[in-house]
C-alpha positions in Angstrom: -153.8 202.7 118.9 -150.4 202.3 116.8 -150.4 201.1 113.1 -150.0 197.9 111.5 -146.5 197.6 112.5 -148.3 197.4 116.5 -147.8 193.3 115.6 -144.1 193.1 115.1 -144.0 194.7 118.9 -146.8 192.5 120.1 -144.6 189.3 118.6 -141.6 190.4 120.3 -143.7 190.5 123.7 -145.3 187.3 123.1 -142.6 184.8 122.0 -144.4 181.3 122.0 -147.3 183.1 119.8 -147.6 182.9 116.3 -146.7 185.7 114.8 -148.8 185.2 111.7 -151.7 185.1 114.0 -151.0 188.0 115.3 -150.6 190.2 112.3 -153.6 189.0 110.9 -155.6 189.9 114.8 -154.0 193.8 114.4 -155.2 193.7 110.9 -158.7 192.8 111.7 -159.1 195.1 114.5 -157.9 198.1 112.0 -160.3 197.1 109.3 -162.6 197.3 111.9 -161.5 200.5 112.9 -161.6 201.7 109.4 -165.1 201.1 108.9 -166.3 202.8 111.7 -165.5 201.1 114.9 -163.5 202.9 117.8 -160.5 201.9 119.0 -159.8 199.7 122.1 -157.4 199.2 124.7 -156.8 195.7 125.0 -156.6 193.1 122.3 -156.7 189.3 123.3 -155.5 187.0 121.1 -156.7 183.1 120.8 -155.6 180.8 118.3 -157.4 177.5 118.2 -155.5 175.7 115.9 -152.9 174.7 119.3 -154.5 172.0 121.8 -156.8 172.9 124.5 -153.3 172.1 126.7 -151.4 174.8 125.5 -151.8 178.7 126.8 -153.4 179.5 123.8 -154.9 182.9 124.9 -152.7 186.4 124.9 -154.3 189.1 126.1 -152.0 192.6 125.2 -151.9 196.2 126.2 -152.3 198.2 123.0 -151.1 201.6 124.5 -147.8 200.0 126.4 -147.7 197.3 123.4 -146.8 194.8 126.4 -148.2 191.3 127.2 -150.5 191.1 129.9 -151.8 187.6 130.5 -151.4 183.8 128.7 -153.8 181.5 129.9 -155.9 178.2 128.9 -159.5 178.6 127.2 -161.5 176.0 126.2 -163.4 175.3 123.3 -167.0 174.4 122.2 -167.7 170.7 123.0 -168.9 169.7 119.5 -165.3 171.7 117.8 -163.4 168.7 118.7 -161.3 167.1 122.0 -158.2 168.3 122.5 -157.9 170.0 119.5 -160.8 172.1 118.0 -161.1 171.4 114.4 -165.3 172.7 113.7 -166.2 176.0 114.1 -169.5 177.6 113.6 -172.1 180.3 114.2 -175.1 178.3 114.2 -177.4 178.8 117.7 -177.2 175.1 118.9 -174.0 174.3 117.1 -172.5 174.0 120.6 -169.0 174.7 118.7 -166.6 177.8 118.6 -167.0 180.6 116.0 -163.7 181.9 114.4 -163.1 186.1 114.0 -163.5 189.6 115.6 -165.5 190.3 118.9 -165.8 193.2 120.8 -166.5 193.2 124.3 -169.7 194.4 126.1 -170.5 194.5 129.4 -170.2 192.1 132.5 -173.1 190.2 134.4 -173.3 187.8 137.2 -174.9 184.3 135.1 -175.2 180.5 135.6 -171.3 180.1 135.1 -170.5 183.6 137.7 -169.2 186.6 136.7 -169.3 186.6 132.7 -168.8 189.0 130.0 -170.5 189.2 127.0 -169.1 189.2 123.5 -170.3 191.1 120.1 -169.3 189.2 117.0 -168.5 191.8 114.6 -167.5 188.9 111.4 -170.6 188.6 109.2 -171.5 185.0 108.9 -168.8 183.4 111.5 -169.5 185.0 114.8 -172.5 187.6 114.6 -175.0 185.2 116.2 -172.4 185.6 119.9 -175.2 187.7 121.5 -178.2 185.4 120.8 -175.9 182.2 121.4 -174.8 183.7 124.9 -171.4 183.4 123.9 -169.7 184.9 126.8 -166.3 185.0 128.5 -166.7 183.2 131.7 -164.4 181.0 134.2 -165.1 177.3 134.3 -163.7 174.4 136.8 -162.8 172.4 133.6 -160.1 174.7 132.6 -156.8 174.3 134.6 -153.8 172.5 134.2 -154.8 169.6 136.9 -157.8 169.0 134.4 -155.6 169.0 131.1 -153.0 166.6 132.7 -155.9 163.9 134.5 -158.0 163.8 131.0 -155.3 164.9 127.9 -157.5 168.2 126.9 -159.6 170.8 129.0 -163.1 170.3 129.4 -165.4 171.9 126.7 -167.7 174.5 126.9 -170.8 175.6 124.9 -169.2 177.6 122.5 -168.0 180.2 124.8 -164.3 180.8 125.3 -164.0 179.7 129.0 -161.6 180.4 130.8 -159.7 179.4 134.4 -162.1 180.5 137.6 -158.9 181.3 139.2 -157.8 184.0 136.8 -161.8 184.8 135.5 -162.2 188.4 137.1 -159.0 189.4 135.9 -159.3 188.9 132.4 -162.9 190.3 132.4 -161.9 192.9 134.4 -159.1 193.1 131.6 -161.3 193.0 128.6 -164.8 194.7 129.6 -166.2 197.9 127.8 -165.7 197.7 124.3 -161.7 195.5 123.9 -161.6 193.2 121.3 -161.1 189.5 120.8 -159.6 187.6 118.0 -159.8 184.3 117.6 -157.7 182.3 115.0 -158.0 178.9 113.2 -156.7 178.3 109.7 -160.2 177.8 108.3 -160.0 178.5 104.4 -163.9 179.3 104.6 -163.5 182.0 107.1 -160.1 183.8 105.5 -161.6 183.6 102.0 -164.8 185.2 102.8 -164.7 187.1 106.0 -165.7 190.6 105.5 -162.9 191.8 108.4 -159.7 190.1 106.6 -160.4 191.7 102.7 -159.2 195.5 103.6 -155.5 195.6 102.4 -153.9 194.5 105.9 -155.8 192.0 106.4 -155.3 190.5 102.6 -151.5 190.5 103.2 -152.0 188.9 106.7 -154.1 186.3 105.3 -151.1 186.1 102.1 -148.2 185.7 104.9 -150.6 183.1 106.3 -151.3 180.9 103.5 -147.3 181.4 102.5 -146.4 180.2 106.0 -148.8 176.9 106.0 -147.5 176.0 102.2 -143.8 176.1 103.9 -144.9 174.3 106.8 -146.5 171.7 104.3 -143.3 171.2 102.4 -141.4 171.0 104.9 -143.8 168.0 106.9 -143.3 166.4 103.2 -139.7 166.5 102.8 -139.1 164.7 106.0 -141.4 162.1 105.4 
């Protein structure tokens, strides 16, 4: 695994990402590196602040620094419709959780072949085993859904993905990869334990500096 500078390269592969979000994924996955975890092989990316329309998942090869996939994932049915705005950890909540996941291992389940999901941020996703939060492919994610209702179907909390490209991004992200995923939840990047080593507090900075702009700029032209 590269440095900190890894998520210049992964921007440049990725060009319809947000760049922000991905500096502040390579960040978390060194702090968690930096406090004991080992390194990985894959990173996926998943930034719920787009609509459940949009390819809102990257999934990258660390070692080559090269995109591999972008595909649609769905959401937790009580987050929102098209656009997940709640987010929690709470077993029940039936919503997404924000932050850092590493991967476990695979199982055949009720939804097929499935992967299961460790949440490593304390407080936003550590209840992922004993919710079954799992990667897993679901009929309600495809584009022919998304274009007949306005939004993907909704899961239970788990970031579901398109049967048609399931095994490969399990197959992709099994045995200990990890998983970001993004919303600009001022909870989470205030208090998650993952985004307060020193990359991670400049990510989070360039973050918050980036949504001001974006702010002025929606005000000015109104």
């Amino acid at each position: 695994m590269t440095g900190p500078s890894l998520w210049r390269t992964l921007a440049q592969a990725a060009p319809t990402a947000n760049p922000q979000v991905l500096r502040l994924a390579v960040a978390a996955m060194h702090c968690a590196v930096s406090s004991g975890m080992s390194g990985a092989q894959r990173l996926a990316v998943i930034d719920y602040s787009l609509p459940s329309t949009r390819r809102r998942l990257w999934i990258f090869d660390l070692a080559d620094q090269r995109l591999l996939m972008r595909e649609l994932v769905a959401h937790g049915r009580n987050s929102g419709g098209n656009f997940a705005k709640h987010f929690s950890d709470r077993i029940g909540s039936l919503e997404s959780s924000l932050g850092l996941y590493r991967t476990l291992g695979t199982y055949q389940g009720d939804n097929g072949y499935s992967l299961r999901l460790q949440g490593l941020d304390q407080g936003f996703n550590n209840n992922a085993l004993q919710r079954a939060i799992v990667i897993h492919g679901a009929p309600y994610v495809s584009e022919a859904f998304a274009q007949r209702e306005g939004r993907l179907g909704r899961s239970w909390g788990c970031p579901a993905v398109s049967k048609r490209v399931a095994q490969r991004v399990i197959n992709s992200l099994k045995g200990g990869q990890y998983v970001f995923a993004y919303y600009p939840d001022q909870h989470w990047l205030s208090d998650s334990d993952l985004l307060h080593c020193a990359a991670a507090r400049r990510s989070v900075a360039a973050i918050e500096v980036a949504s001001e702009q974006a702010g002025a700029r929606t005000s000015a032209a109104l």
